[in-house]
ChimeraX commands (.cxc) that place a marker at each C-alpha (Angstrom):
marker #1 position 175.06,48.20,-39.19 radius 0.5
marker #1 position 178.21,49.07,-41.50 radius 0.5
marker #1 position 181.55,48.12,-39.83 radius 0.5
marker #1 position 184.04,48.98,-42.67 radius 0.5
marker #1 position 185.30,51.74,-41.10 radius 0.5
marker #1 position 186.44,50.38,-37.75 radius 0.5
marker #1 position 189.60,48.10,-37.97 radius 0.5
marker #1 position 190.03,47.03,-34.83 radius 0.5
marker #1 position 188.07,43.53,-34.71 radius 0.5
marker #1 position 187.52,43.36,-30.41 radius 0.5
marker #1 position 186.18,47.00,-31.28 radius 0.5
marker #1 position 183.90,45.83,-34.12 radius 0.5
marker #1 position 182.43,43.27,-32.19 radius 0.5
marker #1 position 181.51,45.44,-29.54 radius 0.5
marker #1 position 180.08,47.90,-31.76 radius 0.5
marker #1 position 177.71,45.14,-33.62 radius 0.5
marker #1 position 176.27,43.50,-30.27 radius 0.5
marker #1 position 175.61,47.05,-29.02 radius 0.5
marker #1 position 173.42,47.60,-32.07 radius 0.5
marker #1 position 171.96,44.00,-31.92 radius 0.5
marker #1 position 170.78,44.68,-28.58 radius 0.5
marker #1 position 169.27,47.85,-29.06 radius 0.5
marker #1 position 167.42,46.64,-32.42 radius 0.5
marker #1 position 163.81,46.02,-32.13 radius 0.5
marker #1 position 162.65,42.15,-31.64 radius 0.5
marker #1 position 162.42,40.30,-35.06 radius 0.5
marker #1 position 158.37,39.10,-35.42 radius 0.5
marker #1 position 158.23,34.95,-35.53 radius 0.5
marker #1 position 158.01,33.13,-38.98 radius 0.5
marker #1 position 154.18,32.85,-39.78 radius 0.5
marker #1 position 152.57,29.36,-39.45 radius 0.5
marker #1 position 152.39,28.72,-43.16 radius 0.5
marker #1 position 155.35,29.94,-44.09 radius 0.5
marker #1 position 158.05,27.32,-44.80 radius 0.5
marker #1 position 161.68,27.67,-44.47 radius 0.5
marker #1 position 164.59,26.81,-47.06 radius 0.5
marker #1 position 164.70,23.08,-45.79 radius 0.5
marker #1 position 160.94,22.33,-45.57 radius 0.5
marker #1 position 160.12,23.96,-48.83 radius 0.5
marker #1 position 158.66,21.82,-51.66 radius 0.5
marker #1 position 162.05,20.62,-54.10 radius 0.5
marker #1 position 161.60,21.46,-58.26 radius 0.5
marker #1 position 162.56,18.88,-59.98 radius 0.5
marker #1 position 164.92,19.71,-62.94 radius 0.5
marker #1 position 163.74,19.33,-66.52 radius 0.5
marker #1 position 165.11,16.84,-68.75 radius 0.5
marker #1 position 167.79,18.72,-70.69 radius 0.5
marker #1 position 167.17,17.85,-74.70 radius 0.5
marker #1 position 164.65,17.44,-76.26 radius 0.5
marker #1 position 161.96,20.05,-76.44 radius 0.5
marker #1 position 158.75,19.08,-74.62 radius 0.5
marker #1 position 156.53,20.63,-77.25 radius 0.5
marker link #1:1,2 radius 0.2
marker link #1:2,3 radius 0.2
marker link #1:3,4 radius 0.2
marker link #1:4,5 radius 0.2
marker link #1:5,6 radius 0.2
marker link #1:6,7 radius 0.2
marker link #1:7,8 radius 0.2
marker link #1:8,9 radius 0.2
marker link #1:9,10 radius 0.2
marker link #1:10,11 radius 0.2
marker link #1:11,12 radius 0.2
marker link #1:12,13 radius 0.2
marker link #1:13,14 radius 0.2
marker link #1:14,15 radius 0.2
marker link #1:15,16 radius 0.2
marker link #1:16,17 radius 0.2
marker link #1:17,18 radius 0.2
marker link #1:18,19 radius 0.2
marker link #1:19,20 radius 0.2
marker link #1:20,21 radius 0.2
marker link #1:21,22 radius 0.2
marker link #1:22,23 radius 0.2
marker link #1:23,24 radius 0.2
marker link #1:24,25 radius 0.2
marker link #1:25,26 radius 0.2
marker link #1:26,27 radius 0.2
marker link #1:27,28 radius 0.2
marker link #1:28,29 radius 0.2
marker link #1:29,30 radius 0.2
marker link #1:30,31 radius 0.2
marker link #1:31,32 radius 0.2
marker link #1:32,33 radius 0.2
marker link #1:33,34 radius 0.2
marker link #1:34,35 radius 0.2
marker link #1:35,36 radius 0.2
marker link #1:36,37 radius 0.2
marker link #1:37,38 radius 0.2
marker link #1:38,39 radius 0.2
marker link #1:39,40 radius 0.2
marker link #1:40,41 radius 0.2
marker link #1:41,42 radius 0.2
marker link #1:42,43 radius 0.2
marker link #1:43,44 radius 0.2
marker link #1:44,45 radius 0.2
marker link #1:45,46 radius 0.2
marker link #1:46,47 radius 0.2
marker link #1:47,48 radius 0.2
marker link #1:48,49 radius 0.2
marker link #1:49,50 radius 0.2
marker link #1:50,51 radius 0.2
marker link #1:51,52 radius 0.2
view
């Protein structure tokens, strides 16, 4: 929901939990799915030398 135009911040909030409780239900994370914490780290190449 775009805010910009209203200034008045008690009348902003208002406005964006209206819209938050009209909004449809966000679906649940799939099973397999990991989030930003759980996902698998890449470990950074050696800066250098080139591999090949």
């Amino acid at each position: 929901m775009n805010t910009k135009t209203i200034k008045d911040k008690v009348e902003r909030k208002a406005a964006k939990r209206a819209s938050r409780k009209k909004a449809a239900p966000k679906a649940k994370r799939a099973a397999g799915v990991a989030r930003g914490s759980m996902k698998k780290k890449v470990s950074k190449l050696v800066q250098g030398q080139r591999k090949r």
